[in-house]
RODO-2510 file (C-alpha; in nm, 4 decimals, decimal comma):
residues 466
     n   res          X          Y          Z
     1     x     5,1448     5,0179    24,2413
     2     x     5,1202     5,2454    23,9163
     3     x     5,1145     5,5799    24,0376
     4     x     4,7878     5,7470    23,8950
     5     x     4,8434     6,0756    23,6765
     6     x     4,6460     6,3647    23,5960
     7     x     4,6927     6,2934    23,2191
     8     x     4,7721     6,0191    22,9523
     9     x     4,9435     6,2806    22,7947
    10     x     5,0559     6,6566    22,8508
    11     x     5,1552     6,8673    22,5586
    12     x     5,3853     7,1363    22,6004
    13     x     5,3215     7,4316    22,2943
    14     x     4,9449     7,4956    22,1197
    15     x     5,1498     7,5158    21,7894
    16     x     5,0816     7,3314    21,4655
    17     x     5,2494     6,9739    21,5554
    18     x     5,1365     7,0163    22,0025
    19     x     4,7629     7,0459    21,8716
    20     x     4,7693     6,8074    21,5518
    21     x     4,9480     6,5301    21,8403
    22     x     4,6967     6,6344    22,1400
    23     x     4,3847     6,6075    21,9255
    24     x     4,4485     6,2826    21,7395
    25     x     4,5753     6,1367    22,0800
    26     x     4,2124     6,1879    22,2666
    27     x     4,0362     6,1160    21,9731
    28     x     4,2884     5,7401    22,0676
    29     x     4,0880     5,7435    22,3881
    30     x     4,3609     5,9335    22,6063
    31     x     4,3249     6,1551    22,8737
    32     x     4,5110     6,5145    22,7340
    33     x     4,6134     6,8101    22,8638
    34     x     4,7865     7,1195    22,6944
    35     x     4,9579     7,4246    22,7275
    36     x     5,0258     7,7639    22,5731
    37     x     5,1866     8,1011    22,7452
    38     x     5,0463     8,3234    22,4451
    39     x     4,7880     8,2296    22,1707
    40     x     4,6414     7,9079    22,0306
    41     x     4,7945     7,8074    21,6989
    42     x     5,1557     7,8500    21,7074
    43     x     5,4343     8,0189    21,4798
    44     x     5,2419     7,9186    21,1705
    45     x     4,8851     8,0550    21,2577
    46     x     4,9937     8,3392    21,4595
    47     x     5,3295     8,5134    21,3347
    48     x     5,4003     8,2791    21,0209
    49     x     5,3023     8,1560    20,7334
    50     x     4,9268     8,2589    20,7038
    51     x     4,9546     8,6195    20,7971
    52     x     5,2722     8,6617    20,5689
    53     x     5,0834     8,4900    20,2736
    54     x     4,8115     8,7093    20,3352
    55     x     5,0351     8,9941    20,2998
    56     x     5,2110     8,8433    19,9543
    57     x     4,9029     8,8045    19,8427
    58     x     4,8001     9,1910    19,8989
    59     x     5,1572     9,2642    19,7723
    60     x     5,0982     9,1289    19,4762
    61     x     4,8064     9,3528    19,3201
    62     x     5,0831     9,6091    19,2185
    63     x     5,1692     9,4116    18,9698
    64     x     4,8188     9,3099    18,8401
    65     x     4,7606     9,6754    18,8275
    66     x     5,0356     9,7600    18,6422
    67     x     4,9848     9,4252    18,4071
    68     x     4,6493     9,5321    18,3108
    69     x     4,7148     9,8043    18,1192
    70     x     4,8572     9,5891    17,8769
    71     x     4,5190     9,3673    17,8686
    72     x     4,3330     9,7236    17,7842
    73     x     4,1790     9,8171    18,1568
    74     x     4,2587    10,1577    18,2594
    75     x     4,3600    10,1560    18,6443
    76     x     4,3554    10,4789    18,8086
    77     x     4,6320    10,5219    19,0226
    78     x     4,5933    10,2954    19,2849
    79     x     4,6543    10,3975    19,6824
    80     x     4,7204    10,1252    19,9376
    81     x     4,5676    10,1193    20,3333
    82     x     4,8833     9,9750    20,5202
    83     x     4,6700     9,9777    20,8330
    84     x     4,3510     9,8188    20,7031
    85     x     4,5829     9,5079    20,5267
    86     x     4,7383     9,4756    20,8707
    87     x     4,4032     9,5313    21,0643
    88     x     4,2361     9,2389    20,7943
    89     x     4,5613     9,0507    20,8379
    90     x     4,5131     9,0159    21,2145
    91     x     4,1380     8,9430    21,2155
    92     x     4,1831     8,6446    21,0181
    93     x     4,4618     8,5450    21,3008
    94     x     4,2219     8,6189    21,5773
    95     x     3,9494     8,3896    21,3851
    96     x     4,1979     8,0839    21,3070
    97     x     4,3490     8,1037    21,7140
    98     x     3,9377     8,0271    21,7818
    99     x     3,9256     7,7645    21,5161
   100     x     4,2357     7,5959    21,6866
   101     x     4,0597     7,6865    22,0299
   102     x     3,7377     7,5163    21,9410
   103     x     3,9608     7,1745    21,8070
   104     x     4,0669     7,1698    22,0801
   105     x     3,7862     7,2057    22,2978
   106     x     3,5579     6,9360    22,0644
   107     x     3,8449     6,6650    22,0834
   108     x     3,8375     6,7224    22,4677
   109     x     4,1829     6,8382    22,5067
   110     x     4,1930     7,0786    22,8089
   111     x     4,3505     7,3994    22,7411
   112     x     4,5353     7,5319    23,0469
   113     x     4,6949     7,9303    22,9591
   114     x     5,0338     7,9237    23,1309
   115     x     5,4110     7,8694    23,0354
   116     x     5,5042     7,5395    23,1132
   117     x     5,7530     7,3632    23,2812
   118     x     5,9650     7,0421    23,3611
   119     x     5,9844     7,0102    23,7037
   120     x     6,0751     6,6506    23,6633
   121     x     6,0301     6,3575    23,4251
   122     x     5,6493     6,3578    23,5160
   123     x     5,5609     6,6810    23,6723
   124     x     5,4715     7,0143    23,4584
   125     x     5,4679     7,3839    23,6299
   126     x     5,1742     7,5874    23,4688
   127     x     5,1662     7,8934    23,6594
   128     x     5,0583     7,8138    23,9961
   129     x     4,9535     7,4682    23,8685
   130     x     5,1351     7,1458    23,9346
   131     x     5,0183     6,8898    23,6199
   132     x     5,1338     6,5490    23,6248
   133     x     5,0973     6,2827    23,3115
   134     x     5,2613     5,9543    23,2106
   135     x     5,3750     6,0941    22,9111
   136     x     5,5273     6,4277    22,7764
   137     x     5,5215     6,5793    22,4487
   138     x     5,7786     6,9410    22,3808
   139     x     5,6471     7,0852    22,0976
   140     x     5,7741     7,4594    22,2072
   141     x     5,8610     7,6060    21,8435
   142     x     6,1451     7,8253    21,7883
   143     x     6,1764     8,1895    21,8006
   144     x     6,3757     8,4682    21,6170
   145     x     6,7177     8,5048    21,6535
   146     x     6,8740     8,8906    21,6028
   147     x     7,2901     8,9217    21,6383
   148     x     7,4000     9,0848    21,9407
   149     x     7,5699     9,3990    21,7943
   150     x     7,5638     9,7429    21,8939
   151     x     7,1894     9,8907    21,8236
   152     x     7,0283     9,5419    21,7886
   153     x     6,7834     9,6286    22,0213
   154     x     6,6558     9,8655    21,7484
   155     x     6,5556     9,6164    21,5038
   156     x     6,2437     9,4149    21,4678
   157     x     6,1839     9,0618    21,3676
   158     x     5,9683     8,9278    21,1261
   159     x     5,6982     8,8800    21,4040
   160     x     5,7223     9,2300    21,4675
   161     x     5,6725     9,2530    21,0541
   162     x     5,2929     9,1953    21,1435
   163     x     5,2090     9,4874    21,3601
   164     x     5,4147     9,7877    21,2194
   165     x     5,2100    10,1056    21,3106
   166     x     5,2600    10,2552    20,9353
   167     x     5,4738    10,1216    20,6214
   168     x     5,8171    10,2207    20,6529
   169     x     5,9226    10,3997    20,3351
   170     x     6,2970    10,2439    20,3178
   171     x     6,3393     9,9255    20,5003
   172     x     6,6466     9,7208    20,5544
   173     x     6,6195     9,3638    20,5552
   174     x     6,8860     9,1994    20,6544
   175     x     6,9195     8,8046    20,5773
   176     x     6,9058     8,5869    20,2951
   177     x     6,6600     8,2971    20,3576
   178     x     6,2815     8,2219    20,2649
   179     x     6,1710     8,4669    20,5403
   180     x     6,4086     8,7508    20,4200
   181     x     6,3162     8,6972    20,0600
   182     x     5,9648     8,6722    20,0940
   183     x     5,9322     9,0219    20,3140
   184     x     6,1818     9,1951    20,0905
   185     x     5,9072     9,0561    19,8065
   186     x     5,5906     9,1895    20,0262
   187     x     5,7381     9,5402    20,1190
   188     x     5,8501     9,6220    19,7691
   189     x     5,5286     9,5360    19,6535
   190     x     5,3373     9,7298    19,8975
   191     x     5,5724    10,0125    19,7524
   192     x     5,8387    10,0664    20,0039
   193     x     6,2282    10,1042    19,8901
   194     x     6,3776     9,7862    19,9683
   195     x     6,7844     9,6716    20,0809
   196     x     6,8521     9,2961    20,1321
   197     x     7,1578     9,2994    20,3296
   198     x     7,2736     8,9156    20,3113
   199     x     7,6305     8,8090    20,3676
   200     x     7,7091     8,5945    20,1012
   201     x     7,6639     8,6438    19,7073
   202     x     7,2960     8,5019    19,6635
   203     x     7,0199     8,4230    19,8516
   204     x     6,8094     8,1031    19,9351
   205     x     7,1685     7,9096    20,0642
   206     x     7,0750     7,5478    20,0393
   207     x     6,8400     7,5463    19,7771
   208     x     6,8928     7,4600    19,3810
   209     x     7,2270     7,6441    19,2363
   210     x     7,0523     7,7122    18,9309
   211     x     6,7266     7,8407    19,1258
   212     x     6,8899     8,0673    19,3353
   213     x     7,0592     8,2315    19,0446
   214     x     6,7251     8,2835    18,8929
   215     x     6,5604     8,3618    19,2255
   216     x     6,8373     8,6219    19,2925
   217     x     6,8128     8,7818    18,9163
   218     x     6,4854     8,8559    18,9765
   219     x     6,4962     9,0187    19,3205
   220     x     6,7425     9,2423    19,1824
   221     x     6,5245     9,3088    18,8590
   222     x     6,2148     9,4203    19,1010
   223     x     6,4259     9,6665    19,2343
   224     x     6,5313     9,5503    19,5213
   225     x     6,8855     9,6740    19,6427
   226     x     7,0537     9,3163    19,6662
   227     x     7,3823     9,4780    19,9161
   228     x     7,6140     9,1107    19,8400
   229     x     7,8853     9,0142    20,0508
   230     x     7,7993     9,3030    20,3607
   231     x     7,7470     9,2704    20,7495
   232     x     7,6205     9,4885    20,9656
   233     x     7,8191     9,6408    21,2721
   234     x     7,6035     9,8980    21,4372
   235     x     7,2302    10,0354    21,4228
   236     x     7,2027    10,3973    21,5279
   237     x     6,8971    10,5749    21,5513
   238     x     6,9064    10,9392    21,3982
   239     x     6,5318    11,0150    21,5803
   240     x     6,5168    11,2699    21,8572
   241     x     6,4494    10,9922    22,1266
   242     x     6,6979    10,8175    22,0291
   243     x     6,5028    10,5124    21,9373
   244     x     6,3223    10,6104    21,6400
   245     x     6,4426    10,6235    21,3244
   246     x     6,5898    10,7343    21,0745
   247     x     6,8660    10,4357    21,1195
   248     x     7,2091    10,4492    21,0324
   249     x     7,3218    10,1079    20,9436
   250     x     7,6950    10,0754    20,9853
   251     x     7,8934     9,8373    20,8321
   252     x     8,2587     9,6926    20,9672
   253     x     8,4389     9,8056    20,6842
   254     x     8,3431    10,1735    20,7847
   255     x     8,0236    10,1948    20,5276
   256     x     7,7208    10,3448    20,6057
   257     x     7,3724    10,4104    20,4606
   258     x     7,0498    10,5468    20,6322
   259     x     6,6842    10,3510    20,6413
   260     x     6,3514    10,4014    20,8331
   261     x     6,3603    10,0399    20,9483
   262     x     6,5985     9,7568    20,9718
   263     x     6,4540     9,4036    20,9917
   264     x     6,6230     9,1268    21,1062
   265     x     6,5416     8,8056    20,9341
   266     x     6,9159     8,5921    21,0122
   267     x     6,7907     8,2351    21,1219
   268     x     6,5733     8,0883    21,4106
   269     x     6,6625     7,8838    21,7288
   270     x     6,4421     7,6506    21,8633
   271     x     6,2863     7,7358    22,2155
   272     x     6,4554     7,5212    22,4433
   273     x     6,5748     7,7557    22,7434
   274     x     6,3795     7,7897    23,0662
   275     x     6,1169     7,4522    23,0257
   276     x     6,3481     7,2200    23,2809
   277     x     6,4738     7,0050    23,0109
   278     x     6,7831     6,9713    23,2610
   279     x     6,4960     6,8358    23,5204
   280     x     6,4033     6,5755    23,3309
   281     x     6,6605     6,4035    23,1081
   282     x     6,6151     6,5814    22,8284
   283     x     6,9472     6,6298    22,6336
   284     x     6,9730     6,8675    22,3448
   285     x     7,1727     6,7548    22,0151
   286     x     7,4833     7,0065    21,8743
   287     x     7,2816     7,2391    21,7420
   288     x     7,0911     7,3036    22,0563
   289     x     6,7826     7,1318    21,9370
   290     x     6,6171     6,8892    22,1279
   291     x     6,7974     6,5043    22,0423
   292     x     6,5519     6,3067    21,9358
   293     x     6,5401     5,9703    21,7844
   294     x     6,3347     5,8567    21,4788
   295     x     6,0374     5,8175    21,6708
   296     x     6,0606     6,1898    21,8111
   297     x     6,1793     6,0320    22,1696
   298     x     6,3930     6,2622    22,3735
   299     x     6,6386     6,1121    22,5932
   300     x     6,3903     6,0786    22,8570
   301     x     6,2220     5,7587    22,7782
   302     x     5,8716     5,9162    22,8561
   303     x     5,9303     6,2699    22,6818
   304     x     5,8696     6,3239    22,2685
   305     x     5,9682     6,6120    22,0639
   306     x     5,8434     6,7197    21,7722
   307     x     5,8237     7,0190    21,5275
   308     x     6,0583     7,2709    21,4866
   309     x     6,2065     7,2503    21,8996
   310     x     6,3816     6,9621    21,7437
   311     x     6,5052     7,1365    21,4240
   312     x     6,4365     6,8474    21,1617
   313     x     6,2584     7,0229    20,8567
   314     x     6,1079     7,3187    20,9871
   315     x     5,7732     7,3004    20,8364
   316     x     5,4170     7,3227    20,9757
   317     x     5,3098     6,9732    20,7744
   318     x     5,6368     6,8140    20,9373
   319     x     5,5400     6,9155    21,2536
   320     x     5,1605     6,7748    21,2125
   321     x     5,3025     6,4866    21,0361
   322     x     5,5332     6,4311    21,3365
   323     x     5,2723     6,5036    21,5861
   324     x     5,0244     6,2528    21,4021
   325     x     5,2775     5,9693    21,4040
   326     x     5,3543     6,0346    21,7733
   327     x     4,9759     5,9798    21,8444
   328     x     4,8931     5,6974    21,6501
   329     x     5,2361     5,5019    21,7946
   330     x     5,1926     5,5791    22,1268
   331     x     4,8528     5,5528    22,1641
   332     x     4,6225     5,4243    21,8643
   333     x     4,8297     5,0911    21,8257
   334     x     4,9468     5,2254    21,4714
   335     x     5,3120     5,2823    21,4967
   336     x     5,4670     5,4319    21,2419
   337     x     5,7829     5,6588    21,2005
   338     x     5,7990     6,0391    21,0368
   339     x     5,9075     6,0067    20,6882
   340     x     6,1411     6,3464    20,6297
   341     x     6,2216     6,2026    20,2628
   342     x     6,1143     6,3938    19,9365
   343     x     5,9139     6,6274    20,1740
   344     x     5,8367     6,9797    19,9431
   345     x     5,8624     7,3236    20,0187
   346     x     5,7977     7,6655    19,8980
   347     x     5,9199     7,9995    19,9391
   348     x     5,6748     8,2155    19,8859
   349     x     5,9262     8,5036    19,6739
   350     x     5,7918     8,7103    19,3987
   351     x     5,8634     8,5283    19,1697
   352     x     5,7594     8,2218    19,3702
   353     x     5,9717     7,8888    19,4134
   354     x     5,9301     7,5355    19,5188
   355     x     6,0857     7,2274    19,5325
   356     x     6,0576     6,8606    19,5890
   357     x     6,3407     6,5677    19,6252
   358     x     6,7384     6,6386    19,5721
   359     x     6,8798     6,9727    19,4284
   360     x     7,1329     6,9067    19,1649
   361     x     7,4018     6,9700    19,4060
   362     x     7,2789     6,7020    19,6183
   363     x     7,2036     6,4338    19,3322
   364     x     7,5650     6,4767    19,2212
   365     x     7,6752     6,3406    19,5681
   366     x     7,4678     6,1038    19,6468
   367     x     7,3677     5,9218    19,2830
   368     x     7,5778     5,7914    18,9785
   369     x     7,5258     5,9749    18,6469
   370     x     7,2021     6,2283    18,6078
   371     x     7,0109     6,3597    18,3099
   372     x     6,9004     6,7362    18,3797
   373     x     6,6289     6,8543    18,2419
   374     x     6,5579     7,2723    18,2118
   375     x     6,2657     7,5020    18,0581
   376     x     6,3248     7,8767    18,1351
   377     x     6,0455     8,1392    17,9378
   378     x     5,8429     8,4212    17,9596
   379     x     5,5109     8,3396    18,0864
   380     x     5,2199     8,4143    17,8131
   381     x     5,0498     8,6517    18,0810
   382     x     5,3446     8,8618    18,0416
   383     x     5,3924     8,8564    17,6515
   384     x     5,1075     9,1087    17,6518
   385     x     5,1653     9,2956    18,0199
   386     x     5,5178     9,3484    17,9479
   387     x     5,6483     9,2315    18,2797
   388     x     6,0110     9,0928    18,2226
   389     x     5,9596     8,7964    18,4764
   390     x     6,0160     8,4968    18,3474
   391     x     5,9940     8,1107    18,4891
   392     x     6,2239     7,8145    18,5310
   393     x     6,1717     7,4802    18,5799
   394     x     6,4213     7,1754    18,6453
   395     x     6,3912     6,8263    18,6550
   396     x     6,6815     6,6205    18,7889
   397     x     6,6750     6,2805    18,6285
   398     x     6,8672     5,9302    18,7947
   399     x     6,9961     5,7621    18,4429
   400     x     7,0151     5,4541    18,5703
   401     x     6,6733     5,4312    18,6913
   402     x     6,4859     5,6937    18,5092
   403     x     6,3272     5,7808    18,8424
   404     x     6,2825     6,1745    18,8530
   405     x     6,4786     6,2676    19,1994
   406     x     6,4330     6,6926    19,1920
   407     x     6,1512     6,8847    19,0660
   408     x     6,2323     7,2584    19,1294
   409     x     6,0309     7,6070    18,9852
   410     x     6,0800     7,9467    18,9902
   411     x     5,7747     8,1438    18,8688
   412     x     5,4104     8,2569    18,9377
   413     x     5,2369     7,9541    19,1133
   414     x     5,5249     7,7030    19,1803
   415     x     5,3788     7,6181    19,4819
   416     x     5,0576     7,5094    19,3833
   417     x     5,2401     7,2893    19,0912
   418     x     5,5154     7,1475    19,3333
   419     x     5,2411     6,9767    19,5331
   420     x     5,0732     6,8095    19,2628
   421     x     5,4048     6,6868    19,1029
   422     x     5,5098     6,6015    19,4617
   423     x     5,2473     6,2995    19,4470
   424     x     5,4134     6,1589    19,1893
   425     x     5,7468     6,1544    19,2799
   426     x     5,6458     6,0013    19,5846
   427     x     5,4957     5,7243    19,3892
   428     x     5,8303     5,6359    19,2332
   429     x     5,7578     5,8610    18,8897
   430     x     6,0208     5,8153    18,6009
   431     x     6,0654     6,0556    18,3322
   432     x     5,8964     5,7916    18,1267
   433     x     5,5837     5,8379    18,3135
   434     x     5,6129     6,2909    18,2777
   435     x     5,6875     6,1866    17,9027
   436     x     5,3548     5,9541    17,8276
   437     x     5,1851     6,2397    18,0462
   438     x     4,9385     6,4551    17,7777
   439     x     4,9991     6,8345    17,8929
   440     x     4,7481     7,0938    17,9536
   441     x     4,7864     7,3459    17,7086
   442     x     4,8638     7,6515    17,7513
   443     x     4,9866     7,6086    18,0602
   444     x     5,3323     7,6684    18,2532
   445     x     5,2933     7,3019    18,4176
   446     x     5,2728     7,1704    18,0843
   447     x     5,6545     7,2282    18,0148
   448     x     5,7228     6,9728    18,2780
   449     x     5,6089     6,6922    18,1128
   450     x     5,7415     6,8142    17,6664
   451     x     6,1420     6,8670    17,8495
   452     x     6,2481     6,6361    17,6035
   453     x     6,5992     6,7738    17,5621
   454     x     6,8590     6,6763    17,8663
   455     x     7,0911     6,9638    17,9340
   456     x     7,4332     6,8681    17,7475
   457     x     7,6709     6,9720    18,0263
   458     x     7,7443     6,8368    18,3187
   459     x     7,7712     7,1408    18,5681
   460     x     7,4907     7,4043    18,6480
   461     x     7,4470     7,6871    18,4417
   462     x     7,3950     8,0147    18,4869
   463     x     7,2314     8,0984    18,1441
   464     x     6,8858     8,0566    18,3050
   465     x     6,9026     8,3581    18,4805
   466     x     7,0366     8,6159    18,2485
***
């Protein structure tokens, strides 16, 4: 006798991929309940990457301002509203958590407002509800991770980033990946005094050699204090409480150097702890990520994982893409696996970068000979302004095959070009095809399809960035 279930499905996290995977499995036919312990909409919607490209956005009209003049408009000098950027900021938040609410609510998911639990392979704790449902999906998220040293309790997180009470003056951000670089990008241009405190000698570990360089040059030339090579040992706070700040940030070597805030922005873990994975079956890999297999199965054979819980490519469109393939193979008769392959990203820096397929790094491991392909220039926007940025763009080249394998930029709209470009290395574009391709002048994008030149040596260089 098949035992009968309250659900078809129960979804564990209202994120990006626990909503995307809930929604497309009712609109399959099935029976779906969810669950979420603090707002609709997940890392992305809520504390990600909408309200922080909001704020790059607003960021960013210091430097139209000051580009302006060279165009012949007078600006008067301009004054900036922390509170009503964060106030707008957070509206659009509230309205996008009742977008998600009302998808929800139309696809005839049922929303129940609790933390959830494993209680066993079947059985979900919601509060004081018991749920039960033949199958499971853990889309949880991850959460911010801060060191334990002495004073860490006197640092914020990026979510915290959101809801500051007034613009520190000096912040200290400590941290060298997308979310370090982009804040250090938004405070400096809402006029703060900026540190990146990173441990290494760039930032943006993982990414293009040659792009980081750049990346990294340019940080430095926007004035942001780029403090190489340091770790921080304690946080002290200077303020009569003995909370507030001033901070003194302490280094181990006996270094020290005061700031208003410090900002902690040093990786993320995925939120595994307290859900009764151990109830269930549910092993997590090395990394303490959930173990799933290419189908986003845990080791429970009822129980899926998807989005960043599992720590695969942290991205919101992974995480819908994952969710979506769940639904259609479990329950629309459509299987069909995740494809992580040539997936592209952005990190939304000032100057911008994005990317899509290998690095150069990577290409030199994994394929035979390469033809690299590199355009670095001033941008004709900035001929007149005066602004020193200037852009770089690679294309990594398979000589065998012709097939282009890495597309990378650094400069103002990489994003929006990356996607486009994105398409076409997914259809299986040679450099052939970017060579035949009439450009659209004057452009920046245009430069990606006149590179005409391969770059005669074999290793990276640095020139780019100088």
């Amino acid at each position: 006798m098949v035992m009968a279930y309250d659900y078809d499905l129960f979804v564990i996290g209202a994120g990006s991929g626990g909503v995307r995977a809930s929604r497309i499995a009712a609109t399959h036919g099935a029976r779906v309940g969810i669950c979420e312990d603090y707002r609709v909409g997940g890392t992305c919607v809520i504390r990600g990457c909408v309200p922080k490209k909001l704020l790059m956005y607003g960021s960013k009209f210091a430097h139209e301002f000051e580009d302006a003049a060279g165009f012949g408009w007078t600006v008067p000098t301009p004054t900036h509203s922390w509170a009503t950027l964060r106030d707008n900021v957070n509206k659009e938040v509230d309205r996008l958590n009742a977008v998600y609410l009302r998808l929800l609510d139309g696809a005839g998911v049922k929303l129940h407002m609790g933390r959830g639990r494993l209680m066993d392979r079947h059985t979900i704790q919601v509060g004081d509800e018991t749920i039960t449902a033949e199958k499971i999906l853990i889309a949880t998220g991850g959460h911010p991770v801060i060191p334990s040293i002495p004073g860490c309790e006197l640092a914020i997180t990026s979510s915290d980033a959101f809801h500051l009470p007034e613009l520190p003056k000096h912040i200290t951000i400590v941290g060298a990946g997308y979310i370090a670089v982009e804040f250090a990008g938004i405070f400096n241009g809402l006029g703060a005094k900026v540190d990146l405190v990173l441990r290494r000698d760039r930032v943006l570990r993982g990414f293009d050699e040659e792009c980081r360089t750049f990346v990294h040059e340019a940080l430095k030339e926007s004035g942001i204090r780029m403090r190489t090579e340091t770790e921080i040992g304690r946080i002290v706070a200077k303020g009569a409480d003995g909370k507030s700040g001033p901070f003194e940030v302490h280094t181990p070597l006996g270094g020290m150097f005061e700031t208003d805030c410090v900002m902690y922005a040093t990786g993320r873990a995925p939120n595994t702890s307290g859900i009764g994975l151990e109830k269930a079956g549910v092993q997590l890999n090395k990394a303490g990520a959930i173990a799933v297999d290419e189908w986003s199965k845990t080791t429970a054979d009822n129980i899926w994982a998807v989005g960043d819980v599992t720590d695969r490519i942290n991205l919101t469109p992974v995480a819908l893409m994952e969710g979506h393939c769940f639904a259609d193979t479990e329950f629309g008769k459509k299987p069909r696996k995740a494809n992580h392959h040539d997936v592209p990203s952005a990190v939304f820096c000032q100057p911008e970068m994005a990317n899509v397929g290998l690095t150069e790094e990577q290409a030199r491991l994994q394929l035979g000979e390469l033809r690299i392909y590199t355009a670095a220039f001033r941008p004709m926007k900035y001929t007149i302004s005066g602004r020193h940025q200037r852009t770089f763009m690679k294309l990594i080249v398979e000589a065998a095959t012709d097939r282009v394998v890495g597309i990378h930029m650094v400069g103002d709209d990489a994003a929006e070009l990356i996607q486009g470009l994105a398409v076409a290395m997914k259809a299986g574009a040679t450099k052939a095809h970017f060579d035949a391709t009439v450009g659209i002048h004057p452009t920046a994008g245009e430069e990606f399809v006149t590179m005409r030149t391969a770059r005669a040596d074999s290793a990276p260089t640095r020139a780019a960035a100088e």
